[in-house]
ZAMARGU-4260 file (C-alpha; in steps of 0.2 Angstrom, whole numbers, plus 5000, padded with zeros to 4 digits):
<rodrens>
0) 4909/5370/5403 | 4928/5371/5394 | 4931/5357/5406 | 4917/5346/5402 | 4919/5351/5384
5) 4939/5347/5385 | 4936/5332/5393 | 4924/5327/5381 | 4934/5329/5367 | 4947/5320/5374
10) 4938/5304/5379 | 4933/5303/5360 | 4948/5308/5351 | 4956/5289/5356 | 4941/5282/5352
15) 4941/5289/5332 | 4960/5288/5332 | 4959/5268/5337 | 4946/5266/5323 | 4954/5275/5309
20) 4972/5265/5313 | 4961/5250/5312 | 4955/5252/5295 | 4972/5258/5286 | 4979/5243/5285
25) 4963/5232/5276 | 4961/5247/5265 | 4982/5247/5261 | 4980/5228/5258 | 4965/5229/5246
30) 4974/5242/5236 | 4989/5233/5235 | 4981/5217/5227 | 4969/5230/5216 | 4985/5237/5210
35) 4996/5220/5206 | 4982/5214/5198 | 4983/5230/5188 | 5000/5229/5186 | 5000/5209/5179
40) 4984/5215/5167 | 4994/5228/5160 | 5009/5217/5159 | 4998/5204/5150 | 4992/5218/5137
45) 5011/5224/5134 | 5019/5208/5130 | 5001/5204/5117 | 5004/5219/5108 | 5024/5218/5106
50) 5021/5200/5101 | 5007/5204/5090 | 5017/5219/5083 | 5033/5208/5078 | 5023/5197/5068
55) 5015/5209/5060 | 5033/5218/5054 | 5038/5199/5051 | 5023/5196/5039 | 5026/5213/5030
60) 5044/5209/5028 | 5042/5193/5018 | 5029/5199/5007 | 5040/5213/5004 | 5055/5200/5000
65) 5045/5189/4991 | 5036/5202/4980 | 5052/5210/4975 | 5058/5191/4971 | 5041/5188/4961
70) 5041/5203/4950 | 5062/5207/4946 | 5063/5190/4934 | 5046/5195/4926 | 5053/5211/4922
75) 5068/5205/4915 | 5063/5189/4905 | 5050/5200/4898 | 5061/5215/4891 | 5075/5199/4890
80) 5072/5184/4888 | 5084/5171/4895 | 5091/5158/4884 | 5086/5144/4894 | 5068/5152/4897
85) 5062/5152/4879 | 5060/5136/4874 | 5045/5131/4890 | 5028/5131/4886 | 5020/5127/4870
90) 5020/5139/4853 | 5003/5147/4849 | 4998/5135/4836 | 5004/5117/4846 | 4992/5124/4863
95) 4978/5127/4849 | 4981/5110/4841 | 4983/5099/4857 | 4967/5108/4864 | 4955/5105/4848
100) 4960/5087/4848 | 4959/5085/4866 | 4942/5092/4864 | 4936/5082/4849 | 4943/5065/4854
105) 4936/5066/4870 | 4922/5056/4876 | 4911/5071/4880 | 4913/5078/4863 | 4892/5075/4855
110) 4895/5061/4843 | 4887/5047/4854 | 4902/5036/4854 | 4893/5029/4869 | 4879/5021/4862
115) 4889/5009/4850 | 4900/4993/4854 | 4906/4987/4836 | 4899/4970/4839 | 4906/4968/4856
120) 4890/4966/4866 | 4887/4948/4854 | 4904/4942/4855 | 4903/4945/4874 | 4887/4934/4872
125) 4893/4922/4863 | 4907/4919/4875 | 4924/4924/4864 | 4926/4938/4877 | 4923/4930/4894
130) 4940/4943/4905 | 4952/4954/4902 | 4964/4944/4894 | 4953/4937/4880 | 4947/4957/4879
135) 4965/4963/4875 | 4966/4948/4862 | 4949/4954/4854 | 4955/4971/4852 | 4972/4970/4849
140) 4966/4962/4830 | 4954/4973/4827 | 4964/4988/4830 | 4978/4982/4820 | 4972/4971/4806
145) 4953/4976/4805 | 4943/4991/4809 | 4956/5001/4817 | 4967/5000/4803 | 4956/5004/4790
150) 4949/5018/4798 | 4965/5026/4801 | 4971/5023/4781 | 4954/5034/4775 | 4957/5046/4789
155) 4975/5048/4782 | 4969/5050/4763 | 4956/5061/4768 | 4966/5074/4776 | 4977/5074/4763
160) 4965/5076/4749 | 4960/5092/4760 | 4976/5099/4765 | 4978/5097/4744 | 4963/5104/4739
165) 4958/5087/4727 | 4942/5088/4730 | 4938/5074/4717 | 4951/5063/4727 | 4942/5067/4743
170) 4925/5063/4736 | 4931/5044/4732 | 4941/5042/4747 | 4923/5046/4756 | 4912/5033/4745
175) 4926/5023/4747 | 4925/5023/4767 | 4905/5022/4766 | 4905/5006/4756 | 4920/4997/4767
180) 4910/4998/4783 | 4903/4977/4783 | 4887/4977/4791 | 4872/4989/4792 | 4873/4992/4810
185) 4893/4998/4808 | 4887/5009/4795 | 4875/5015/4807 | 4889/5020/4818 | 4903/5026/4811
190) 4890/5040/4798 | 4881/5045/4814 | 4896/5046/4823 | 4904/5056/4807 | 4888/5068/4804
195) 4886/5072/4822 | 4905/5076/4821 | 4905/5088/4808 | 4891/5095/4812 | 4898/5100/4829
200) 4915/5107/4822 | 4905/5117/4810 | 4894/5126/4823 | 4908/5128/4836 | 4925/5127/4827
205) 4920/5133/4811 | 4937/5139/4799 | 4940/5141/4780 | 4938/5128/4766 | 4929/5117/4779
210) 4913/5119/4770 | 4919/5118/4755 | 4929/5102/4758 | 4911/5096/4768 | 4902/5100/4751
215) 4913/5089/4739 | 4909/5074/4748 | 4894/5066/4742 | 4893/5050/4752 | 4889/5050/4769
220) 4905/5055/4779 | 4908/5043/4790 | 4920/5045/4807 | 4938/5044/4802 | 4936/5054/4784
225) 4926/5067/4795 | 4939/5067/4808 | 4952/5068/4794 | 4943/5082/4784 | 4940/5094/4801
230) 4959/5090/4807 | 4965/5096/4789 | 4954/5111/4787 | 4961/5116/4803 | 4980/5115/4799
235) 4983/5099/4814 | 4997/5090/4811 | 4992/5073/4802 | 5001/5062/4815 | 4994/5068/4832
240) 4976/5069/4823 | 4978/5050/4818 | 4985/5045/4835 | 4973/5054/4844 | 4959/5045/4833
245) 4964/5027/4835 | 4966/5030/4856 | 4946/5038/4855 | 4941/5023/4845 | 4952/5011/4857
250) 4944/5021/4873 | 4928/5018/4866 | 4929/4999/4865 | 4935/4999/4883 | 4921/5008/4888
255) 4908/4995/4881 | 4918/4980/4888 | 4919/4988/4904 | 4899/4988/4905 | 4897/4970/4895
260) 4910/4956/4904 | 4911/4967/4916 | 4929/4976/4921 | 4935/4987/4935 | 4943/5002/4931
265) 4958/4999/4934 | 4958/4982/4923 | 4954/4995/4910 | 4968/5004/4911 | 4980/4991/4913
270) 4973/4988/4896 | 4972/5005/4888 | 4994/5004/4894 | 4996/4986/4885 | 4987/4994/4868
275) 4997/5009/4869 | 5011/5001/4858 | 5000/4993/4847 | 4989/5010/4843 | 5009/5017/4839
280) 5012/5003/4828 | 4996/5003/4819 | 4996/5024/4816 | 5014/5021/4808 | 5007/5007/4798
285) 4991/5019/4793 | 5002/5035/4788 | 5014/5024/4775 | 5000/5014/4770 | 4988/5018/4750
290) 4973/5014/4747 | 4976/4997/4741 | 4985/4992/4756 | 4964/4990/4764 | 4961/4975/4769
295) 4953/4966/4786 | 4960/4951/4793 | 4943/4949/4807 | 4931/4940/4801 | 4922/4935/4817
300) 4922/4953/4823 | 4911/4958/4804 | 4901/4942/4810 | 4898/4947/4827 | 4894/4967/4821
305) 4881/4954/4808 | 4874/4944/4823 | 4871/4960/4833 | 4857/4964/4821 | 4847/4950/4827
310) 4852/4948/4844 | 4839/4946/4858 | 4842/4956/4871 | 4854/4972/4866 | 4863/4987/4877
315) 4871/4997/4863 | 4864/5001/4845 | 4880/4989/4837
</rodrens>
């Protein structure tokens, strides 16, 4: 029985030994690439974080640096001002001024600038305005020997009559204005255009003695004396008030002819640039000019504000 039992166990033991050296080496193989995988994974992840981590120090850094550079000259200019720092930006009363006219003179302020053409729609029709060219003729007189002129001479007188507190004088200057307009459609536009601008300032830009100086005036106000009036009540330097005016009014002009001939935008700025001198030249003209230096040199502009009254077929109220 030992015998059989020994040699039993000996005829089997090869048997398992054979077996179990087989299988070793597939299973040390299989490992091996389990682990190299393993190994390269965790490589992969290492080098991600670093790389990950160094930007992160980089992007801390420069905030830092560029935090520090931010904030030191704040400090200093503000408990001590450089020399060459403190004449940038504008003073407290200029940023207000610039912003009011900005605001008043522009075409979205409500006074229905829009709606009017001063007789530019006839003339159109009647064929003295056929392009650009003939445009820039038309307006350049207007600006500076009718209208536009005579606007910006009872604008002037206006806010001076204010700014002095002549009440009588500004009451004239007013019936004055309202009796120079030549046709009944002009009158239409420019006291609409004037009501709906002081009615405006006085609801949102309302200031001292604007009422008053509003009250004095018996007439109708029309635009320039209530441009005038609101740019005085306000303290706004006489000068950039007019200029800012004369390139509304100018603007406005553009605007209709752009829709009448027809012009591109840009052909309307190229001549909104050419009338830049003549708007300078016609302001200077305005500020050193009295009340008996009124006088309009364009008749068939009045006739073509006359004509418009009867005209067939219309766009724009004048």
């Amino acid at each position: 029985m030992k015998a059989a039992a020994k040699g039993m166990s000996m005829a089997t033991t090869p048997v398992v030994t054979n077996t179990a050296m087989s299988t070793l080496p597939t299973i040390t193989c299989s490992m091996r690439r389990t682990i190299m995988r393993m190994v390269v994974r965790t490589t992969t992840v290492i080098i991600i974080i670093i790389i990950i981590i160094i930007m992160m120090m980089s992007i801390a850094i420069t905030s830092i640096t560029t935090t520090q550079t931010a904030v030191i000259p704040m400090l200093m200019t503000t408990n001590r001002p450089e020399p060459a720092e403190a004449g940038i930006g504008l003073a407290g009363g200029e940023a207000a001024a610039l912003y009011r006219l900005m605001t008043w003179l522009s075409p979205a302020f409500p006074v229905g600038a829009f709606s009017y053409s001063s007789g530019l729609e006839w003339a159109v029709e009647a064929g003295d305005i056929v392009d650009a060219a003939s445009f820039g003729d038309w307006l350049t007189a207007m600006l500076a020997d009718g209208s536009g002129f005579c606007d910006g001479v009872f604008l002037c007188h206006a806010y001076r009559a204010v700014e002095a507190g002549e009440d009588r004088t500004l009451r004239d200057v007013a019936e004055l204005a309202a009796a120079f307009v030549p046709s009944r459609e002009r009158q239409l536009e420019t006291s609409t255009q004037g009501r709906a601008f002081i009615e405006t300032a006085r609801a949102a830009w309302s200031c001292d003695g604007l009422d008053q100086a509003i009250a004095c005036c018996e007439a109708p106000i029309v635009y320039p004396v209530a441009v005038g009036i609101v740019g005085a009540a306000h303290a706004i330097p006489l000068a950039p008030t007019l200029h800012a005016f004369l390139h509304a009014v100018v603007s406005n002009w553009i605007s209709a002819g752009s829709r009448l001939i027809p012009l591109g935008q840009t052909d309307c700025q190229r001549l909104l640039a050419m009338l830049e001198p003549v708007v300078a030249a016609t302001a200077d003209r305005a500020l050193a000019a009295t009340l008996d230096d009124l006088g309009s040199a364009t008749f068939r502009a009045d006739l073509a504000s006359l004509r418009h009254e009867t005209q067939y077929t219309r766009l724009f109220r004048s």
